[in-house]
N, C-alpha and C positions, 0 to 999 in steps of 0.2 A: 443484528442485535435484537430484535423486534422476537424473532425463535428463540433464541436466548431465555427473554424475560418471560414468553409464554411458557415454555419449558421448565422454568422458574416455578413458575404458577403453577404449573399441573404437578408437581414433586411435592406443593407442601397441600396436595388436593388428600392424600394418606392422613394427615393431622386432624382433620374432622370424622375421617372413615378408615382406620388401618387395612378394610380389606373392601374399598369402593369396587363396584360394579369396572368390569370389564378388567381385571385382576385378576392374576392367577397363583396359584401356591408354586412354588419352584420348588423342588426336589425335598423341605421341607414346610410344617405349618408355618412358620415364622420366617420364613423366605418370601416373598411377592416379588410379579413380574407385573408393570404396566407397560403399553404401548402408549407414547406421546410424539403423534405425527411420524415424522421419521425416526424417532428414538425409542430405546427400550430403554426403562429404567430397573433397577432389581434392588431391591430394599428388604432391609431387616425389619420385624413389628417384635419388639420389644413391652408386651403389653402390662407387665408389671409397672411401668414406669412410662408406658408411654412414650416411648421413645421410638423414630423413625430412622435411621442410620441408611442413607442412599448410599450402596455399594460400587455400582458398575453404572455406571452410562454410556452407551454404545449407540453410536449411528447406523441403523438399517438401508442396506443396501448405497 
């Protein structure tokens, strides 16, 4: 659980920085890709509105 909540934490880390450091565009500007430990997260940046919409959460390896 403990991965969980930290994982948690690092998904709403977009909500102060739509395109934080160590972030990448996905195949679109308004796609991002983070690594979190062993996961990859892939999120929408919706910047009219501010909005972050987590798409895919995948465990690495």
């Amino acid at each position: 659980m403990a991965d969980l909540a930290w994982l948690s934490a690092s998904c709403r880390r977009p909500c102060d920085s739509p395109h934080p450091p160590g972030t990448a565009a996905y195949g679109s500007a308004d796609l991002r890709r983070m690594h979190v430990g062993r996961y990859r997260v892939l999120y929408e940046v919706t910047e009219a509105t501010v909005t972050i919409v987590v798409i895919h959460l995948g465990r690495i390896g």
